[in-house]
C-alpha positions in Angstrom: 0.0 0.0 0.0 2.8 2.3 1.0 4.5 2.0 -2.6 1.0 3.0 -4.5 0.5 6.1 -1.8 4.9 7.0 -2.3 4.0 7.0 -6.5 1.2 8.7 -5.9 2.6 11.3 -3.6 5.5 11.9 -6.4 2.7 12.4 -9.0 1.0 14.6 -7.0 4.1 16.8 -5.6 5.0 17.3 -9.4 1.9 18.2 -10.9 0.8 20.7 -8.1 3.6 21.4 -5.5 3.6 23.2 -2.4 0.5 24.7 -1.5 0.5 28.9 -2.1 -2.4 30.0 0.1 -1.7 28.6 3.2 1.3 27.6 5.8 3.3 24.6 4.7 3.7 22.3 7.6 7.4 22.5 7.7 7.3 25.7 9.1 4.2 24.5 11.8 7.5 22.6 12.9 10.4 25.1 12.4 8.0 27.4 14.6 8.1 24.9 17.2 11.4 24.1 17.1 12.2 28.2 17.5 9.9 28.4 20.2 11.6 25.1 22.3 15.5 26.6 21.4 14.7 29.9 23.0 13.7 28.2 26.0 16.4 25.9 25.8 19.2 26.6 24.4 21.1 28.3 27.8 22.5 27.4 30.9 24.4 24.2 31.4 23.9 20.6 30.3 22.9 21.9 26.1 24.0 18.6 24.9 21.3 17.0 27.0 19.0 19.7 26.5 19.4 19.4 22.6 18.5 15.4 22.9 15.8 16.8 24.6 14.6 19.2 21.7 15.0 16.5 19.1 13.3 13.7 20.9 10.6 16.3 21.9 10.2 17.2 17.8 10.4 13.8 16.6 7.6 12.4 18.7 5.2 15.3 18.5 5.1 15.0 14.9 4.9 11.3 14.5 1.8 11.6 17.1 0.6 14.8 15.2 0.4 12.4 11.8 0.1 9.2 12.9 -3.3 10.2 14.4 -4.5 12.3 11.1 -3.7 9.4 9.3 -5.6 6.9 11.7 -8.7 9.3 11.5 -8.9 9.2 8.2 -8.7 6.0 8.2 -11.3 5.2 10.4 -13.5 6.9 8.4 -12.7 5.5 4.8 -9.9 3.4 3.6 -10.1 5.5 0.3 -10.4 8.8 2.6 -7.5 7.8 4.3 -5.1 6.7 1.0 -6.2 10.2 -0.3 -4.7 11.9 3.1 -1.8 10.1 3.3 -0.8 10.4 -0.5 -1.4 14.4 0.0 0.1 14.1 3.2 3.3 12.3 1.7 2.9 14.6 -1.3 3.8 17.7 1.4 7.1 16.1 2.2 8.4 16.4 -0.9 10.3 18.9 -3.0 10.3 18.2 -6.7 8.3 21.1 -7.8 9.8 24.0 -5.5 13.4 22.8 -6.3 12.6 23.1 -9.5 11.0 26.6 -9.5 13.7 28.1 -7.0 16.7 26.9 -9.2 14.1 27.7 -12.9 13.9 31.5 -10.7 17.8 31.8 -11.4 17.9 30.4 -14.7 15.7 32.9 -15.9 17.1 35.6 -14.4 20.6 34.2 -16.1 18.5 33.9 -19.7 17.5 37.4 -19.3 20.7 38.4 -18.3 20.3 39.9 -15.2 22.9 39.1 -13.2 21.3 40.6 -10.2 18.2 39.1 -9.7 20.0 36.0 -10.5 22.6 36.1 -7.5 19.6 37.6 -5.3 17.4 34.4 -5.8 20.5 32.0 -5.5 21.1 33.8 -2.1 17.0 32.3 -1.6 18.5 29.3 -1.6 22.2 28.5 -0.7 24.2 29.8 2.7 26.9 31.2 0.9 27.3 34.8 -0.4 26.3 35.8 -3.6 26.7 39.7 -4.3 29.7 39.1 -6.5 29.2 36.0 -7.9 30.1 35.7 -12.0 27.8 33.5 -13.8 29.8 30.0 -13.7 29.8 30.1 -10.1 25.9 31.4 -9.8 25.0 28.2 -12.3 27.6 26.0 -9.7 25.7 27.3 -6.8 22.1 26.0 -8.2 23.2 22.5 -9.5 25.0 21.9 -5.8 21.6 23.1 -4.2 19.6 20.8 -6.8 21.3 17.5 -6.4 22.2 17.5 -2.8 17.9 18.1 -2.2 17.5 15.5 -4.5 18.1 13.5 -1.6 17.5 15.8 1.5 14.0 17.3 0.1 12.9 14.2 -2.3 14.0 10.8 -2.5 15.4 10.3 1.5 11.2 11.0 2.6 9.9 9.4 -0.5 12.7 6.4 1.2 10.5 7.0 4.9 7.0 7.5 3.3 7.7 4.2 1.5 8.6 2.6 4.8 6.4 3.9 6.9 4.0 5.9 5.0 2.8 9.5 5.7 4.3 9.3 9.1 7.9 7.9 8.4 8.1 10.9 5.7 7.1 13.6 8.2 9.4 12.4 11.1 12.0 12.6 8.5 11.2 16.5 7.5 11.0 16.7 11.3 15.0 15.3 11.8 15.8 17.2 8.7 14.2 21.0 9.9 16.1 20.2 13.3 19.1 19.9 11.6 18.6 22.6 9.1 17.7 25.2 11.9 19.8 23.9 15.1 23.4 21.9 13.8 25.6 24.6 13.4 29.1 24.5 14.8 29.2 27.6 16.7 29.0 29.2 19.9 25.5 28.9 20.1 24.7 25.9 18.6 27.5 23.2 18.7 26.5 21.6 21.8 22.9 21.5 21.9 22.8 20.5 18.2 24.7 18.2 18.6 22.0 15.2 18.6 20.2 16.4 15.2 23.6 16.7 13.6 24.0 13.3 14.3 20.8 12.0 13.7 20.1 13.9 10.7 23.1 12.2 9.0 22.2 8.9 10.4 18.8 9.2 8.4 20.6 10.3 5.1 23.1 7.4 5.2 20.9 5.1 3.4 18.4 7.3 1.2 21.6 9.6 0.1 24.3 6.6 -0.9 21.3 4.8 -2.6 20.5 8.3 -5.1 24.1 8.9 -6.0 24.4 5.3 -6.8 21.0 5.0 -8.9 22.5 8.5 -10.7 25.7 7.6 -11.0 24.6 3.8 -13.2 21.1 4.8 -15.0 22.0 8.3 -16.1 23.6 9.1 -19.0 27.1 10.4 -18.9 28.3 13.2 -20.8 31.5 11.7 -21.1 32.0 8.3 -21.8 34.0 6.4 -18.8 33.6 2.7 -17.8 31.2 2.6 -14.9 34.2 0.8 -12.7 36.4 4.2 -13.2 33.4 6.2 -12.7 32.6 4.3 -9.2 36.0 4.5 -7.9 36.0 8.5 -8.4 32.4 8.9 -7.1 33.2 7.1 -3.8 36.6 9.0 -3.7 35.3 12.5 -4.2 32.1 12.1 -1.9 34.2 11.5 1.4 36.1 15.1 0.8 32.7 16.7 1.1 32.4 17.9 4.6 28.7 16.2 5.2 28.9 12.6 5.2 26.0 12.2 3.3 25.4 15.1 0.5 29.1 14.6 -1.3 27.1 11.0 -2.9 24.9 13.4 -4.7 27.4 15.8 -5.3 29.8 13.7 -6.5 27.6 12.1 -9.0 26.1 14.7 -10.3 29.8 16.2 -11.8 31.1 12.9 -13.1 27.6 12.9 -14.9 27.6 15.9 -16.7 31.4 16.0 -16.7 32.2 19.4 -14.6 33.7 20.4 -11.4 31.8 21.1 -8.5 33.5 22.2 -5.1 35.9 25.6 -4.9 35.8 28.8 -2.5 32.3 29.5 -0.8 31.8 33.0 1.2 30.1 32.5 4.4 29.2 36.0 6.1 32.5 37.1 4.4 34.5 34.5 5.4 36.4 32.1 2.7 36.3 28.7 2.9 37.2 25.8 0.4 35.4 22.9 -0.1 37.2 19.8 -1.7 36.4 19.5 -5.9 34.5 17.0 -7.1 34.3 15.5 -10.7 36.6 17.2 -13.6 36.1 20.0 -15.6 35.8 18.2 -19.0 32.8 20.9 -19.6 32.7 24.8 -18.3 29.9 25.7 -15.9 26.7 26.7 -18.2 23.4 27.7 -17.7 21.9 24.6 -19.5 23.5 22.1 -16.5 21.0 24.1 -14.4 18.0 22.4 -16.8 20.5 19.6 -16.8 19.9 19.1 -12.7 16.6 19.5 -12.6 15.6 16.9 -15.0 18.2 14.6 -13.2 16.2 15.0 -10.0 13.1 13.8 -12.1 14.8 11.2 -13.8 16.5 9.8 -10.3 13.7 10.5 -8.3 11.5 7.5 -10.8 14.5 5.6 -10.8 14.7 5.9 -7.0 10.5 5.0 -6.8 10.9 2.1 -8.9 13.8 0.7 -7.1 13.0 1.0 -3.1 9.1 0.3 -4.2 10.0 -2.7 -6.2 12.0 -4.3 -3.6 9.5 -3.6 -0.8 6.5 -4.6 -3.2 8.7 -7.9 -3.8 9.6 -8.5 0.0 6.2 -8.1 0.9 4.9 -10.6 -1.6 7.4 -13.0 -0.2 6.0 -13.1 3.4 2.3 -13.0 2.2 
């Protein structure tokens, strides 16, 4: 049941998207997370305090969830596949990664450099006021294919699991992390925990997208998939998350560029390790080039992790 409600979830989240009109439930929980840090977050014991927060988050939302589902189940088993298949739908981000990173290409097609680097400061940590155009079109295809994991297939991995409710825990561990694991002052003790756990729920979802990428997409330059493998796994583990560099990684042996290089963080430099070759200079067309990878993988991804689960589940009856 879980695999029709995760295709029809992916269906539904690229036809329609986020909602526009009302508050999406990722911020119901980034509210709640704000308002348990502030009361939190000081004094002694943060480490403790920030297991607290995240054990606090997790549960509330897989009670918030688990009971809509169960509700609407109670009242009709087609009721309730409709919920959860909108429900799961919510936790994913096909369509607004594709309009954020479509917002800078056409800012870049219209040749307006400014509005480009503004709307890739929507969407990326580092600073963009003086970016040129190769590193603007670097900036989106990073963003694109590491939340081809974090904002697509690792939920679509939960929801297939666990349905509506595995998905939103995992938007729940991810927001934590997201809003809380930052290694400074403030935040390097009490998140701590979501750091930890948020790359403890990537492992799987993350290595299984890269790898699924890396063998059913179509290389722009033509390498033997043993060579390609060996410089994927290679160039992943000198990305500073443990998880994103598999997406990263792929996604410039792929298309045959370079991703990595100097990042500005509030005007601080910093370097982060290259990945892939620059066979290809940085253009505005590997921006389309990521997105339809997302849509490609995020299929291949479905088919995969559904098939197997259908298949397992056959086998016990």
């Amino acid at each position: 049941m879980h695999v029709l409600i995760g295709l029809g979830a992916v269906v539904v989240d690229r036809c329609v998207g986020d909602p526009k009109k009302w508050t999406h439930p990722v911020i119901w929980i980034g509210q709640f997370i704000a308002f348990l840090e502030k009361h939190w977050n000081k004094g002694n014991k943060r480490r403790e305090k920030g297991l607290g927060l995240v054990i606090v988050t997790v549960l509330t939302t897989a009670v918030a969830v688990g009971s809509i589902v169960w509700v609407s189940y109670t009242l009709h088993w087609i009721f309730g596949i409709v919920v959860e298949i909108i429900l799961m739908s919510l936790a994913l981000a096909q369509k607004s990664l594709d309009e954020a990173a479509m917002l800078v290409y056409n800012a870049l097609e219209a040749e307006d450099l400014h509005t480009a680097r503004e709307k890739l400061g929507w969407i990326v940590g580092r600073d963009t006021e003086h970016l040129a155009e190769s590193e603007i079109v670097r900036g989106v295809v990073e963003t694109v294919s590491e939340n081809t994991s974090d904002g697509v297939t690792a939920p679509l991995f939960y929801g297939l699991l666990f349905g509506a409710t595995g998905a939103w825990v995992y938007k729940a561990i991810n927001t934590l992390d997201s809003m809380v694991a930052y290694k400074n002052e403030r935040y390097k003790d009490f998140g701590f925990a979501a750091a930890k756990l948020d790359d403890a729920a990537n492992f799987i979802p993350s290595r299984i997208t890269g790898f699924l990428l890396l063998i059913l997409t179509k290389p722009a330059i033509c390498k033997p998939i043993a060579n390609r493998f060996t410089q994927w796994r290679r160039d992943a583990k000198n990305h500073p998350s443990p998880n994103s560099g598999y997406l990263e990684a792929a996604t410039a042996i792929q298309m045959g560029i370079r991703l990595g290089g100097e990042n500005v963080y509030g005007g601080k430099r910093s370097f982060r390790a290259y990945m892939g070759q620059p066979y290809f200079k940085m253009e505005r067309s590997h921006i389309l080039k990521s997105i339809h990878q997302m849509y490609f993988v995020t299929i291949y991804f479905l088919t995969a992790i559904g098939g197997m689960i259908f298949a397992i589940s056959s086998a016990w009856g």
